[in-house]
N, C-alpha and C positions, 0 to 999 in steps of 0.2 A: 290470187293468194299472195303473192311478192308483195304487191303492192300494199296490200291491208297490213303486212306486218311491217312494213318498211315504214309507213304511217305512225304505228304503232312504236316500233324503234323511235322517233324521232320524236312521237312524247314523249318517251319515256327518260329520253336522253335531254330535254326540254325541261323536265322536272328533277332535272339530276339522282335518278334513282340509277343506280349502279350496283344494284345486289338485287339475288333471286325475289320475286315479288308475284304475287297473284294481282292480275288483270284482269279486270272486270265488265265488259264493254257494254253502260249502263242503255247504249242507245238499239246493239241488240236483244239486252233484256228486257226491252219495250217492246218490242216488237214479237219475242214469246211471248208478254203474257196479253197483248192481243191477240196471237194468234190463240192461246188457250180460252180466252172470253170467246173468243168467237167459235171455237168447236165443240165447247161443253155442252152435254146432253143440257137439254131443258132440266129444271128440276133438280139439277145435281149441284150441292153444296161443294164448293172447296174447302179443304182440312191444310195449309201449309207444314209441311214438315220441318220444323226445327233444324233437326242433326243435319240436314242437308241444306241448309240454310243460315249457318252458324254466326250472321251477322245482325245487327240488328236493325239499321238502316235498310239493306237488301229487304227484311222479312216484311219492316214496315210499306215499303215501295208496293212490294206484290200483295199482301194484304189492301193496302189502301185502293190499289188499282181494281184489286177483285171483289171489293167492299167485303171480305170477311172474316170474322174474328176466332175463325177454329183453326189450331195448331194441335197437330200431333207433338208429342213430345217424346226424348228418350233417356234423358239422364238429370236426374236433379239438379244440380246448379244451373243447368241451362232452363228447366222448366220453372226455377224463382227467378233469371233475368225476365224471361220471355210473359211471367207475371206481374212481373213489375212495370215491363214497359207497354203491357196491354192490358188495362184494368179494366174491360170488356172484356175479354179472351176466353175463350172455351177448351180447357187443354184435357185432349184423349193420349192418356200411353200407348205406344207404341210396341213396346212391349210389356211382360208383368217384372213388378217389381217384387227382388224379395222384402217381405213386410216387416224386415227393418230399416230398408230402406225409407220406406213410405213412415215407420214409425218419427225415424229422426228428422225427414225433411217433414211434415204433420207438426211436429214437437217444437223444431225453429222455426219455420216459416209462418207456424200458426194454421188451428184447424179452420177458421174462418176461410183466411185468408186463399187457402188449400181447395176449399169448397168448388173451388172453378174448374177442380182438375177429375179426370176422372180416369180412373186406377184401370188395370187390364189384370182379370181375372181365366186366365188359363186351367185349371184342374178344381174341384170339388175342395181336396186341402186347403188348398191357395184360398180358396172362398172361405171358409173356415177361419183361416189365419187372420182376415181381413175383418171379418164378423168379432171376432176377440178385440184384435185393436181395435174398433169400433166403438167396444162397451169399456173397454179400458181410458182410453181418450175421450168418451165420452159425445161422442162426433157419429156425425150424420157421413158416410163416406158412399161417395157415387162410383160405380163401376160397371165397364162393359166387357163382353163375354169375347173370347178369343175363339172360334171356330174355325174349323178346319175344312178348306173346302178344296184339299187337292195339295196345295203346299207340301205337308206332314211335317210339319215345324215343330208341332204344338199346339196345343187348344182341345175345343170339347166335339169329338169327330162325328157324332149322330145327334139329331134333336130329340133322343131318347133321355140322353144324359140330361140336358138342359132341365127338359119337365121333371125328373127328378131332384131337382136341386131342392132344398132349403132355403131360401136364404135368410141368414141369421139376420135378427131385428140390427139396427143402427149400418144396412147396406142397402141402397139402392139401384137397381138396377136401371140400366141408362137403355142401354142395345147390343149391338155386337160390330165384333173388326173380322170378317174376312177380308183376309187378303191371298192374291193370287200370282202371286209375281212368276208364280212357274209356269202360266199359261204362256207367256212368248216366248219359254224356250222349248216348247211338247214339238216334235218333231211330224210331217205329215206325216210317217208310218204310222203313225197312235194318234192321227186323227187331227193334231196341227193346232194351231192359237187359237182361233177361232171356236175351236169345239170346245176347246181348257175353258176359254173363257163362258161360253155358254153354259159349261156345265156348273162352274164356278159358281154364274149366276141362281143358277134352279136350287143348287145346295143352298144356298145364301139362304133363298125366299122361303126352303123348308125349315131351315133354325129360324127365321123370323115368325115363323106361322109358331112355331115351340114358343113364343115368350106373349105375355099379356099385352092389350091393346097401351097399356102404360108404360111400356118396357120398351119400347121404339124410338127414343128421341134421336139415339144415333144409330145408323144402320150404313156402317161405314162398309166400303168396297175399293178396291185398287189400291197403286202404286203410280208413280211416276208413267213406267211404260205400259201401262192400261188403261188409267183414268180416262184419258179421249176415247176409249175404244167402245165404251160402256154408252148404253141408249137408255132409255125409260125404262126403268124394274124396279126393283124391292129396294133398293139402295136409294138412301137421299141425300149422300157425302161419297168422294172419293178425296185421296191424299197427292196431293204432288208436293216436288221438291225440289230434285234435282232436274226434273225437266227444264228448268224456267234457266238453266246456268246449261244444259246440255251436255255433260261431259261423257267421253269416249264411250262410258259402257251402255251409253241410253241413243244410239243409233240404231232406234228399232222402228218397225212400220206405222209404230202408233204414234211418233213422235216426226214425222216425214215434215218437212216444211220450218221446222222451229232451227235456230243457228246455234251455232256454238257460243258461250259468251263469257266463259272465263278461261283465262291461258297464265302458264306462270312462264317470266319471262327471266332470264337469267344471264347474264355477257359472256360469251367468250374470253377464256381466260387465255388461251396457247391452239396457234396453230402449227400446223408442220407436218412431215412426213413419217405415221407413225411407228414403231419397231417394239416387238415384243422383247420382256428382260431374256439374254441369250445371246446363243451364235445369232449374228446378221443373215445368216442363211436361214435359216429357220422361216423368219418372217419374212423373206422372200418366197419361198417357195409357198407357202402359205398365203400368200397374197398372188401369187400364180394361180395356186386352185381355188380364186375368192371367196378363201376363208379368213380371210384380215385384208382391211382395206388399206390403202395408197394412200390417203389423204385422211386426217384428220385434226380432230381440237380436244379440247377439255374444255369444261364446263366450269363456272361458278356455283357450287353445290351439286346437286344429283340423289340417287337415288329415290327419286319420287314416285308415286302412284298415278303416271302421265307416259305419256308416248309422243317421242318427236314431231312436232311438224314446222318447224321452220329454222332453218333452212331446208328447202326441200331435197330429202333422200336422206335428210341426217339419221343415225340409227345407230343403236347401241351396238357392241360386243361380245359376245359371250366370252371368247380369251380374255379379251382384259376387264371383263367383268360388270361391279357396280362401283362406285362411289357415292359417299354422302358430302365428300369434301372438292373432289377435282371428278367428275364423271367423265370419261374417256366417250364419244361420239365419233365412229365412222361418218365420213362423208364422200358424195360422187366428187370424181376429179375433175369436174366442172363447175364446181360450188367454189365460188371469189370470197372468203368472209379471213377478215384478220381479226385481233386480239381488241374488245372492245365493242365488237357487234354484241347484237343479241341475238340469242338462240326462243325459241319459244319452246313449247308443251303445250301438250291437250290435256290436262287431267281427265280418268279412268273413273272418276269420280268427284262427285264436291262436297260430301262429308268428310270431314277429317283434314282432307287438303287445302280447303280454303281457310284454316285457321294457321296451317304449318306456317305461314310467314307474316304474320302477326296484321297491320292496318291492309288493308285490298286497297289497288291502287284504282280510280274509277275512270275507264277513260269513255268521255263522250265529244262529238263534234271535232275530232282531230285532237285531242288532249287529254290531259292528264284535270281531271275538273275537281274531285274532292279525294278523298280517302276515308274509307266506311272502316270501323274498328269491327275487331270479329270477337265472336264469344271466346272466352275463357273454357280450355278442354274440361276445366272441375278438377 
């Protein structure tokens, strides 16, 4: 572990980047998404996730590598770059949009041009709503059905509903998105992952049996930490995203074997012996019953959606809190680091994060080798 970040410090410091920055390490994102090639059920499409993939070299990399051209999507301006840069591309929402959403981006983007994307209809209204814009625009609009198979997010929770639908002329029905992401957190008292996910599956194959033999083009399943877990069934797509980057919250049993591959890395700005504001007694005796540590630094920014890991043992504060400017970091009183090192992070996530510090720095073969620009938040 020293030694990879020590590696990593000394690109970084090679490439004179000296402020907070997302690290990319493009040579273990090679090696997830061979490990994902090679453990996908037979049969099963990949869907990349946008939101969790918010760059567009990254998205191109793993697409190209997995030959394919389906992207979930979740917020308009990223679903017109992600069309622009793949004029092949097949885009499923992620979630439902409200249908003004859909009307203004339809209205700029163009309904042609839009044609590729396909809407997520959650309730009977919603379907309605979309039916209207449809004859008002004049536009052919494709959409799949949001079911509910365990989740309870949202969506249509029996294949009762579905047969009763209507659907209004100028809508097409594509398939359906179960998704199950609560299967790997069911606990063995109620029967454990394994069973979520089984049953996940059966519900799925009863709403797919509810729609016509026309109506199955997409018949999406998973998330990040289930898609490996899925074998031969009624699904012929699952979604990934954040697996392929691995951040903190996706150390789960279905993701065993894949690495971590993006860290934000940031300098130590002050070391020293730290004292909370007050009597000096205070933080002594405080630091007696360690509840405030002996040793610590500050950070160059903070406050992020990341958990310490380098140097090791570093770890926040509750007394002294957060910061977005100077983050205060406990450290063990065997940790050597002066004003200039760097500190790392795991990101808890990689939507949202990987765009907070603007170009990603790409490090492969011991260096710093390009910088991937990241989407615009919209």
């Amino acid at each position: 572990m020293n030694s990879y970040f020590a590696e990593l410090s000394k690109a970084l410091q090679a490439a004179e980047i000296f402020r907070p920055c997302l690290v990319l390490d493009r040579d273990r994102l090679d090696g997830n998404i061979a490990q994902v090639r090679q453990r996908l059920a037979p049969g099963l499409a990949i869907r990349l996730v946008d939101k969790s993939l918010p760059c567009m070299p990254l998205l191109s990399q793993i697409a190209r590598a997995l030959d394919t051209k389906r992207f979930m999507t979740f917020h308009p301006p990223i679903t017109q770059a992600v069309l622009d840069a793949f004029p092949e591309g097949d885009l499923l929402y992620g979630k439902p949009m409200p249908v003004g959403a859909a009307r203004a981006s339809l209205t700029r983007g163009g309904a042609g041009w839009w044609s590729r994307v396909c809407w997520l209809i959650d309730t009977a209204e919603r379907l309605a709503e979309y039916g209207a814009l449809a004859a008002e625009l004049g536009a052919e609009l494709r959409f799949a059905l949001e079911v509910d198979v365990g989740l309870h997010r949202g969506g249509f929770s029996s294949p009762a509903e579905i047969k009763a639908l209507t659907i209004p002329k100028g809508l097409r029905c594509e398939g359906i998105m179960a998704y199950e992401a609560h299967a790997p957190e069911i606990p063995g008292l109620f029967g454990g992952a394994s069973n979520a996910l089984k049953k996940a599956s059966v519900q799925a194959a009863e709403f797919v049996a509810a729609l016509n033999p026309d109506q199955r083009r997409i018949l999406n399943i998973g998330g990040s930490k289930t898609a490996l877990l899925h074998g031969a069934g009624v699904a012929n797509e699952v979604s990934m995203g954040s697996a392929f980057v691995l951040p903190g919250d996706f150390d789960t049993p279905g993701l065993e074997g894949l690495q971590p591959a993006a860290f934000i890395a940031t300098p130590i700005l002050k070391t020293g012996d730290p004292a909370l504001p007050g009597p000096e007694w205070v933080s002594k005796v405080l630091q007696v019953l360690g509840l405030f540590p002996r040793k610590g630094c500050y950070l160059y920014g903070g406050k992020w959606m990341a958990e310490p890991v380098f140097p090791e043992g570093m770890n926040t504060n509750g007394l002294m809190g957060f910061s977005s400017n100077q983050q205060f970091m406990g450290l063990p009183a065997t940790v050597d680091v002066k004003p200039g090192d760097y500190a790392f992070l795991r990101p808890t996530q990689s939507e949202a994060v990987l765009q907070h510090f603007g170009a990603i720095a790409v490090f492969s073969a011991g260096r710093i080798a390009e910088f991937w620009p990241v989407l615009p938040m919209g």
